[in-house]
C-alpha positions as a LaTeX table, in Angstrom:
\begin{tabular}{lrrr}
\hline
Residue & $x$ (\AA) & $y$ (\AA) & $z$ (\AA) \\
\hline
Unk1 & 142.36 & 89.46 & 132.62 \\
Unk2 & 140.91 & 88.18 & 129.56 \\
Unk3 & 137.76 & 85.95 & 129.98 \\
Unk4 & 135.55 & 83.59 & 127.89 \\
Unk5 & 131.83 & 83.65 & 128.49 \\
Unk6 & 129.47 & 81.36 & 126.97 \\
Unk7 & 125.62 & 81.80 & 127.00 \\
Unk8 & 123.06 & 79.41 & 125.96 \\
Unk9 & 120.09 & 82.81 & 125.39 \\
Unk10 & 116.48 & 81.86 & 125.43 \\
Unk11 & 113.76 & 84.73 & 124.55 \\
Unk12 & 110.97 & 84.88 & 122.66 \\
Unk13 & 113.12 & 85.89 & 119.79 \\
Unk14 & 115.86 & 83.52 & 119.99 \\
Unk15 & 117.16 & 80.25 & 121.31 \\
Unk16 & 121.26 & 80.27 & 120.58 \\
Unk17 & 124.47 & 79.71 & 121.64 \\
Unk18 & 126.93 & 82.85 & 121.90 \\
Unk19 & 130.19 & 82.94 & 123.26 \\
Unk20 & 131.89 & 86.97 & 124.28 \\
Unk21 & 135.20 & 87.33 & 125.05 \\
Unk22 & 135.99 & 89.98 & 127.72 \\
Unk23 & 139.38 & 91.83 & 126.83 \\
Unk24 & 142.11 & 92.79 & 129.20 \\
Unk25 & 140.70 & 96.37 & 129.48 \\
Unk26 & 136.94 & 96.07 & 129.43 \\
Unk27 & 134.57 & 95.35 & 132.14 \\
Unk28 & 131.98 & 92.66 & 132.76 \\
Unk29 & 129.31 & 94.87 & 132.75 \\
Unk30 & 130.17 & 96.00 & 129.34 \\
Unk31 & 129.86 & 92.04 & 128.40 \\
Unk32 & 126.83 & 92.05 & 129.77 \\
Unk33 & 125.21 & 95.41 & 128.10 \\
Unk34 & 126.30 & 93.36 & 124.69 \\
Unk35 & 124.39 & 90.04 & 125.98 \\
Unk36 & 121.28 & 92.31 & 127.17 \\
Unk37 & 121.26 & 94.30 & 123.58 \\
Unk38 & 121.88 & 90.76 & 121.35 \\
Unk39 & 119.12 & 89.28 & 123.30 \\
Unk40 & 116.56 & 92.59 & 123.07 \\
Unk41 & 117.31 & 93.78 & 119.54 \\
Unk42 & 117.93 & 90.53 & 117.89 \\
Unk43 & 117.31 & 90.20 & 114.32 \\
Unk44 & 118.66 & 87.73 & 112.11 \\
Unk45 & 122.16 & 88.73 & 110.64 \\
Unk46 & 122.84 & 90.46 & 114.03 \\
Unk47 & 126.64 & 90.62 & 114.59 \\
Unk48 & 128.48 & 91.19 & 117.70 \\
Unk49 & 131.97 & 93.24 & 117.08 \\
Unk50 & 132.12 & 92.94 & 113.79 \\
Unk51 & 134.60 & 94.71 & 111.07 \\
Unk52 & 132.49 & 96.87 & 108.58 \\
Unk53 & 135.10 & 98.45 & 106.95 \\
Unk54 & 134.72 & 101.92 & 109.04 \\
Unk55 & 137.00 & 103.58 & 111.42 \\
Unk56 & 134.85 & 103.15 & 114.23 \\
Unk57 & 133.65 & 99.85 & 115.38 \\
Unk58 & 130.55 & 98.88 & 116.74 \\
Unk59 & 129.53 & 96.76 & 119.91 \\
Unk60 & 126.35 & 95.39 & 118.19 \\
Unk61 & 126.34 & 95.72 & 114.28 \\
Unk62 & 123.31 & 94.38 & 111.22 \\
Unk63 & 124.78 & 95.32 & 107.96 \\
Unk64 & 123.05 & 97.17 & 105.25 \\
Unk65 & 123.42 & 97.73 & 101.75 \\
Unk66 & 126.46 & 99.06 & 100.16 \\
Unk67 & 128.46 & 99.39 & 102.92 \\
Unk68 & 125.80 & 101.10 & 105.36 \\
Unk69 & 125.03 & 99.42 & 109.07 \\
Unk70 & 121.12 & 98.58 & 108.71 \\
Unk71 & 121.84 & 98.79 & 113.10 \\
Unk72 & 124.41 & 100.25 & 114.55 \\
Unk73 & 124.53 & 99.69 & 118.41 \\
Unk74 & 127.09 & 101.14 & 120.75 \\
Unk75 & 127.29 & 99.71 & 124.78 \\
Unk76 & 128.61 & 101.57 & 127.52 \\
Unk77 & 131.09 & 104.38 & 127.56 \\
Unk78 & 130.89 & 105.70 & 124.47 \\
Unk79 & 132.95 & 108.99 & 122.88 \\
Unk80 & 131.37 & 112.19 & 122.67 \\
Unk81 & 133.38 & 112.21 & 119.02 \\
Unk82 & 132.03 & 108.72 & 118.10 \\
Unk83 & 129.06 & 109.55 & 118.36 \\
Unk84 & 129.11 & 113.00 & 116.56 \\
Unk85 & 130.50 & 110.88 & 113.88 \\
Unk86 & 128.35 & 108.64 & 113.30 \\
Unk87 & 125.24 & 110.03 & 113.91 \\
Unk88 & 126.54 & 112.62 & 110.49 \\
Unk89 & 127.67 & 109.24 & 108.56 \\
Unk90 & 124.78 & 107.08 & 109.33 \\
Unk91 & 121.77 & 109.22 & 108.77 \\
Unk92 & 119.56 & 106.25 & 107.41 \\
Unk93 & 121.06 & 103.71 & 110.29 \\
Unk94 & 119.33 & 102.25 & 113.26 \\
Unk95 & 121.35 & 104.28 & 116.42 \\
Unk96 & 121.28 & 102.88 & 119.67 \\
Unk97 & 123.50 & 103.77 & 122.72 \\
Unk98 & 122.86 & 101.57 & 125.50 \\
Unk99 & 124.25 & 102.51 & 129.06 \\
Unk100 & 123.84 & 100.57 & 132.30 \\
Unk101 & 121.67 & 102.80 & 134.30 \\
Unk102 & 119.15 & 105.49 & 133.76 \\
Unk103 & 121.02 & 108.36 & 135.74 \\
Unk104 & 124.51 & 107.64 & 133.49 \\
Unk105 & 121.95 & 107.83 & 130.53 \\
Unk106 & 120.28 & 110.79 & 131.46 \\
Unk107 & 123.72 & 112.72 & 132.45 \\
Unk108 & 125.28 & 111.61 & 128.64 \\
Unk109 & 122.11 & 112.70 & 126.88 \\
Unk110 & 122.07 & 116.11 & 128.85 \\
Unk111 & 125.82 & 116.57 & 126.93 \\
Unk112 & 124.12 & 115.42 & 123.45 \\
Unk113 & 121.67 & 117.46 & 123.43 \\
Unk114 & 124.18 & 120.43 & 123.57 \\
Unk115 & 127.15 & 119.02 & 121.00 \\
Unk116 & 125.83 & 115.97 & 118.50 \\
Unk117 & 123.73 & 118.03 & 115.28 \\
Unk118 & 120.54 & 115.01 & 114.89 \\
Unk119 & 120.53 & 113.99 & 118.31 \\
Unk120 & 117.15 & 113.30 & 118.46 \\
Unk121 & 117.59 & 110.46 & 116.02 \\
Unk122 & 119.59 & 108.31 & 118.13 \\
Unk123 & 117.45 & 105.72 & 120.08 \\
Unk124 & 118.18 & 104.99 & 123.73 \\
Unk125 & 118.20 & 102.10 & 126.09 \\
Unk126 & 119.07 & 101.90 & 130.40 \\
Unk127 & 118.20 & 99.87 & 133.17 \\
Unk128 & 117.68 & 100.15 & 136.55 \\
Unk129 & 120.38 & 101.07 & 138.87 \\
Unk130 & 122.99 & 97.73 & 139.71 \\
Unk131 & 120.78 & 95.29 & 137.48 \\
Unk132 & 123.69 & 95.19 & 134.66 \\
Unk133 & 126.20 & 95.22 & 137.71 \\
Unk134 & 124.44 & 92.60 & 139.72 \\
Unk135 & 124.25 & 90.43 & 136.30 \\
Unk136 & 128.13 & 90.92 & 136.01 \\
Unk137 & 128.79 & 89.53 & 139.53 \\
Unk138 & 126.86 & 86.23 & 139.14 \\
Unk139 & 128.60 & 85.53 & 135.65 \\
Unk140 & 130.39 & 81.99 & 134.85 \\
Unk141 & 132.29 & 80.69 & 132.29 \\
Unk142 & 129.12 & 79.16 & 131.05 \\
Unk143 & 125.84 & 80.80 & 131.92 \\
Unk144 & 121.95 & 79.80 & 130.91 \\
Unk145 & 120.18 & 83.07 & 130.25 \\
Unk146 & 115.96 & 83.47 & 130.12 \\
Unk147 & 115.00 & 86.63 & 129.01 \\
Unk148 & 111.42 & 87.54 & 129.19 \\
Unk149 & 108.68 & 90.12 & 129.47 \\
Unk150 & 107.48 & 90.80 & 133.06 \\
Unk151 & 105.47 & 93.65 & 131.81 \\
Unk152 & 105.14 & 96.21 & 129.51 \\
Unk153 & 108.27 & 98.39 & 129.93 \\
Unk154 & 109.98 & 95.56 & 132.22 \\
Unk155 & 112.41 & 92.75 & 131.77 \\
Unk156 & 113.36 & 89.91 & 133.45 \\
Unk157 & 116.31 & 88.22 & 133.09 \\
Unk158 & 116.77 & 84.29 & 135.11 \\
Unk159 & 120.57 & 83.46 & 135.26 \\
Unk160 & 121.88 & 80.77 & 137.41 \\
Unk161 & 118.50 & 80.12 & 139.28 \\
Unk162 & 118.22 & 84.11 & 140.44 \\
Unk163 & 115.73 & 86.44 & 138.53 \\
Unk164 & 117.03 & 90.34 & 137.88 \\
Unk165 & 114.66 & 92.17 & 137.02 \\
Unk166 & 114.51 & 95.92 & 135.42 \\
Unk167 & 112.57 & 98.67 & 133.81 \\
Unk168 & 113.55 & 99.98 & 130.21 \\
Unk169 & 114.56 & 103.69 & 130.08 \\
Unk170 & 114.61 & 105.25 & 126.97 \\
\hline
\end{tabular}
């Protein structure tokens, strides 16, 4: 089922509207791995599924010069191929691969390590185990979202009058 999902975002970074639309085939948590990586890597000119004129298409995109992603940032399940790909292409672009938990992060870059050439160049981002998940459950069609900085290395997030909270794993 396709769904609309609009979020008034508050951080210290930003204070915007955005609006996702979930497709027939992708998940809520994917949704929300794009709201969690607009919100912590926000710069201005950030776009979210944006066409750049290259096969591949990222979740999270700030274009460069000439054609080149300054960030490139991919959510979720992701394509060992994809991301052999671009990490050859995009040698002076920002990389990030953000999963939903630590242990699904840890298992994909186990399988990098052995089969993407630059692998160490790609950043990293997780959470705790069921914070994206429990985020995905409490969604509305219209949602106020607070992120902030419990502590170093920590984030929560206030949605609806409930606080997630999680460590970053990088």
């Amino acid at each position: 089922m396709i769904e609309k999902f609009s979020f008034e975002l508050e951080s210290p970074k930003i204070n915007q509207k955005l609006v996702l639309v979930k497709a027939e085939s992708e998940r809520r948590e994917h949704v929300v791995l794009k709201m969690l990586s607009y919100l912590l890597f926000y710069e201005p000119g950030l776009q979210i599924e944006a066409e750049i004129g290259m096969h591949y298409k990222p979740d999270l995109v700030v274009p460069g010069d000439y054609g080149v992603p300054k960030l490139w940032i991919d959510c979720g399940d992701i394509a060992l191929r994809k991301v052999r790909n671009l990490s050859a292409k995009l040698r002076n672009t920002r990389f990030v691969l953000v999963k939903a938990s630590k242990s699904e992060l840890e298992k994909f870059k186990r399988v990098m390590e052995d089969k993407v050439e630059h692998y160490e160049r790609i950043e990293y981002l997780s959470f705790d185990k069921g914070f994206v998940d429990s985020i995905a459950d409490s969604l509305e069609r219209t949602n106020d979202v607070t992120l902030y900085e419990v502590m170093e290395g920590v984030i929560g997030v206030a949605l609806h009058g409930r606080v997630f909270e999680s460590a970053l794993y990088h």
